[in-house]
N, C-alpha and C positions, 0 to 999 in steps of 0.2 A: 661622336666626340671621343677622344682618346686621350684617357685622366692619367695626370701623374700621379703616383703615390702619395704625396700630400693632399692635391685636389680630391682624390678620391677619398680618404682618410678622413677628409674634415667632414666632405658631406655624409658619410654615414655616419659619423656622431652626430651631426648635427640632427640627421635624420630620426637615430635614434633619443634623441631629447627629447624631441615632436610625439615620436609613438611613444616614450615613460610618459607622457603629459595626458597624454589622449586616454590610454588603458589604465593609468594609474591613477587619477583624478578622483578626490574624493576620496581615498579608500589608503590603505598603507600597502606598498607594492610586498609581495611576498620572497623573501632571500631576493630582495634588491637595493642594496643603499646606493644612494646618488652620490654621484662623488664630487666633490669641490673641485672647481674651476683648475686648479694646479694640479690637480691628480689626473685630472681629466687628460690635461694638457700631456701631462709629465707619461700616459700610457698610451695616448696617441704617437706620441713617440716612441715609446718601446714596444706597438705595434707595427709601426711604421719598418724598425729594425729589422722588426724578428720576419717582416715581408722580404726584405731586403735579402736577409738572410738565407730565405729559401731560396731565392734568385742566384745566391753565393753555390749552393748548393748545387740545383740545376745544374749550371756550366758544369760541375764535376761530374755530374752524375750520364747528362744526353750521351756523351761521346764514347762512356764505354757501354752505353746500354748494347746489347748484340755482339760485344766485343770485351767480354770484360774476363780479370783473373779472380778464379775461385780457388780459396782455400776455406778448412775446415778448423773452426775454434774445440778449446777441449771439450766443450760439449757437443759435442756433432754437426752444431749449427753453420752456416754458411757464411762468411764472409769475402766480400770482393774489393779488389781496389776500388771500385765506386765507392763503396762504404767509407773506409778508409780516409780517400782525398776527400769526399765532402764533408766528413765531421773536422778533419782539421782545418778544412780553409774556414767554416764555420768558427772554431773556437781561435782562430786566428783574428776574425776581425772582431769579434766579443770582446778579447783581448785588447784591441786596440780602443775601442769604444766603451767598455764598461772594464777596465783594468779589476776594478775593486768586486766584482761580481764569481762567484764561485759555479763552475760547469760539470754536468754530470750529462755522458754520453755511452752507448751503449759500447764504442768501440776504444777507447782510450779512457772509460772509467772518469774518475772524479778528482778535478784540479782546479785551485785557486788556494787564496790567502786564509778563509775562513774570517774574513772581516766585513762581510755584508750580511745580511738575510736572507739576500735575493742569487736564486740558483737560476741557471738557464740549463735547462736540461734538453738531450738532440738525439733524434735516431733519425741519421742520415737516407735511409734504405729503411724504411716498417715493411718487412716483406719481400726480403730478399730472395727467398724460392721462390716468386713472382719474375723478379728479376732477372735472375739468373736464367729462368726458362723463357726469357722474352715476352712477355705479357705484361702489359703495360698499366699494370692494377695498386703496383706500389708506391709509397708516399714517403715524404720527406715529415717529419714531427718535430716540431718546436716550441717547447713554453718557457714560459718567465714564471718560476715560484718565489714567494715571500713569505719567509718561514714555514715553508715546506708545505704551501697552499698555493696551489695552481692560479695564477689571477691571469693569464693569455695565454693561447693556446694558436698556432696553426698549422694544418693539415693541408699537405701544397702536393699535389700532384703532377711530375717533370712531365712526362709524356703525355698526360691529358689535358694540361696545358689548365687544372680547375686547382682551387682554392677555398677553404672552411676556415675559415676564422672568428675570434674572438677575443673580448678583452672583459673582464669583469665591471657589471654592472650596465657595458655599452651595447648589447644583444652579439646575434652570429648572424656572420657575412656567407656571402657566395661570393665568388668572380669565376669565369669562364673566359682564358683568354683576352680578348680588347673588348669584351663586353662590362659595361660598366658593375658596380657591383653591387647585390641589393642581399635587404635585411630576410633571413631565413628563419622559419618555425619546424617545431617538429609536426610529426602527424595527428589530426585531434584524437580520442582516447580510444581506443575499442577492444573485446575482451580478447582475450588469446585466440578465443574459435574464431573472431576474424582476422586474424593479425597474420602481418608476415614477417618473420623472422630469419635471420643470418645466425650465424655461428662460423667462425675462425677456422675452426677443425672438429672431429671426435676426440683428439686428445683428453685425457683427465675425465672422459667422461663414461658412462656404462657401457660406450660402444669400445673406446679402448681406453682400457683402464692405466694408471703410473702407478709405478711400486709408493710404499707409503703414503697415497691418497684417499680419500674418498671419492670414489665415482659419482659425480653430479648427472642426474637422473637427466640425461638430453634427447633420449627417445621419448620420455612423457610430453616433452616441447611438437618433436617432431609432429607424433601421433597426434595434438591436439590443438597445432595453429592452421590458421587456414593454409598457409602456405610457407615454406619453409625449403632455404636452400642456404648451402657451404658458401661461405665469403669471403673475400681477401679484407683480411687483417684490417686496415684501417677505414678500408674505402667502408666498410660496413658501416662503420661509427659514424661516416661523413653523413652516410645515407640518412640513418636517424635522424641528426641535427637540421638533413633537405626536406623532411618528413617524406623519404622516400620509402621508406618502410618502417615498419612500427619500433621492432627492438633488433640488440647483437648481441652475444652473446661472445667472449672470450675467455678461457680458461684455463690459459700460460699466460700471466703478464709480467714485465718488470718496470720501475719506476718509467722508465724512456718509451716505455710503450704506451702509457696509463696518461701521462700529464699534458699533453696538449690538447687529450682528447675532451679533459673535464669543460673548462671553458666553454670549448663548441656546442657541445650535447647541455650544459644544464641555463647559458645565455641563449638556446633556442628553445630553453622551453621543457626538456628534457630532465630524467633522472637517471643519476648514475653511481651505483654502488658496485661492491664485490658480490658474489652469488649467494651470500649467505645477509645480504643486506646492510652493511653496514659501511659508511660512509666518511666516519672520522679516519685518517692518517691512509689516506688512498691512497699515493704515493706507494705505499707498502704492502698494497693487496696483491696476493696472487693472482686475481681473474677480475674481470667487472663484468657487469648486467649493466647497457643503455637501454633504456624502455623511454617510449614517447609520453607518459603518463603515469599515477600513481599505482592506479587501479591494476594498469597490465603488469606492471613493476613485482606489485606484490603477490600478482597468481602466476607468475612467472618464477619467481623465487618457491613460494609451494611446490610447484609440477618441479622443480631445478633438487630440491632440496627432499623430494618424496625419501623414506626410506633413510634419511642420513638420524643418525644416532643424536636425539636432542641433545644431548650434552656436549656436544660438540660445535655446538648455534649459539651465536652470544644474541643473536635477535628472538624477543620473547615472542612476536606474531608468528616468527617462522616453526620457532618450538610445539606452539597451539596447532600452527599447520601438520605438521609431523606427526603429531600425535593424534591428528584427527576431527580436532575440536572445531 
């Protein structure tokens, strides 16, 4: 059977009500408030969009893949007309649909009235040196924040043709294609020595270091997860949220990179902070740590954090860790 975006939409809230009732019964769900009927309603719809949306995107994106123009922004990084046309045809129909909504994107920056609290923020292309080399690993990134907290997230892959989403409170989806779409978990908990982990790059990290940084300890990871390999950029994060591998590890991010991820990774079950643990105004972290569990979370930040000068940790367990204790 082949579900329209409403059809599909409705049954996995609906689905997800069924599974809060089931796991939550009895008991207070933990960072999960149920949301009333009209909220419900009102982010079923601005999931619905922000699906829509990446579909806007796609059409930009298929036709230049293997044919596209690259130029280089002042930081060295890569940009292509793909990037380009889908972030505008993106804030083009935002525009039309949520006029009063302010947008923050990695390629044309931050525009609107500043009379909402609700920001949609877009990185057309997560992974453009993917792109550009033809490998078909990079993602489209779309959320909806409200006052500057991530409440929907999705993760839309053109050429995989796969889909991670989420809306706050309603759990995280998969879709593959015309397969219908069902409710995703992460992986259940286990310690580093069995886990397997991704990482973005060695960038900012003791294998290569940036000027005015700290070097976050990523050979202590390498040397001490079971299994461990270099990932593209967002598909890493999708992985976590499929519970396809344990944790990822990022250590360049900017707001456009960070905000559709939160949704996915923490409605499937997931935690996700910056590498030094902390978790208020994420938006504005340089790096995050997704880990499927607490436990790996926090000896993950340890082995991440070896060696870095406590006073420079605003988290008191990572301090205790640093120092030995």
């Amino acid at each position: 059977m082949n579900w329209t975006h409403d059809q599909y939409l409705c049954e996995c809230f609906d689905e997800c009500k069924r599974h809060n009732m089931l796991t939550n019964q009895g008991k207070t769900a933990h960072n999960v408030q149920k949301p009333h009927d009209e909220n419900n309603t009102n982010m079923r719809t601005e999931l619905e969009f922000a699906l829509e949306l990446a579909e806007c995107a796609t059409r930009e994106i298929l036709p230049r893949f293997h044919n596209c123009t690259v130029n280089y922004k002042s930081d060295g990084t890569e940009v292509t007309d793909a990037d380009r046309a889908a972030e505008s045809t993106m804030r083009n129909v935002i525009a039309q649909r949520f006029s009063d909504d302010d947008v923050l994107g990695e390629e044309w920056g931050r525009s609107g009235k500043g009379r909402s609290s609700r920001m949609w923020i877009l990185d057309p292309i997560d992974g453009t040196a993917w792109f550009t080399m033809g490998i078909p690993v990079f993602g489209t990134l779309i959320a909806l924040c409200e006052h500057d907290e991530p409440v929907l997230g999705v993760i839309h892959f053109p050429v995989l043709g796969e889909t991670v989403y989420a809306s706050k409170g309603q759990g995280c989806w998969f879709k593959r294609g015309r397969e219908n779409p069902r409710m995703i978990r992460v992986a259940a908990a286990v310690p580093l020595r069995s886990a397997t982990v991704c990482a973005s790059g060695p960038h900012a990290s003791n294998i290569q270091p940036l000027p005015d940084t700290h070097p976050y300890n990523l050979t202590g990871v390498i040397e001490q997860a079971r299994k461990f390999k270099f990932g593209p950029d967002c598909l890493q994060h999708a992985l976590v949220a499929r519970g396809r591998i344990n944790a990822a590890i990022d250590t360049v991010m900017k707001p456009w990179d960070i905000a559709a991820l939160v949704p996915c990774i923490e409605e499937a079950g997931g935690i996700l902070t910056d590498l030094r643990g902390n978790r208020a105004g994420i938006l504005n972290c340089d790096n995050i740590l997704a880990s499927c569990s607490e436990q790996l979370h926090d000896e993950m930040l340890q082995v991440l954090n070896a060696g870095i000068n406590p006073s420079l940790l605003n988290d008191p367990a990572i301090v205790l860790a640093s120092q030995g204790a």
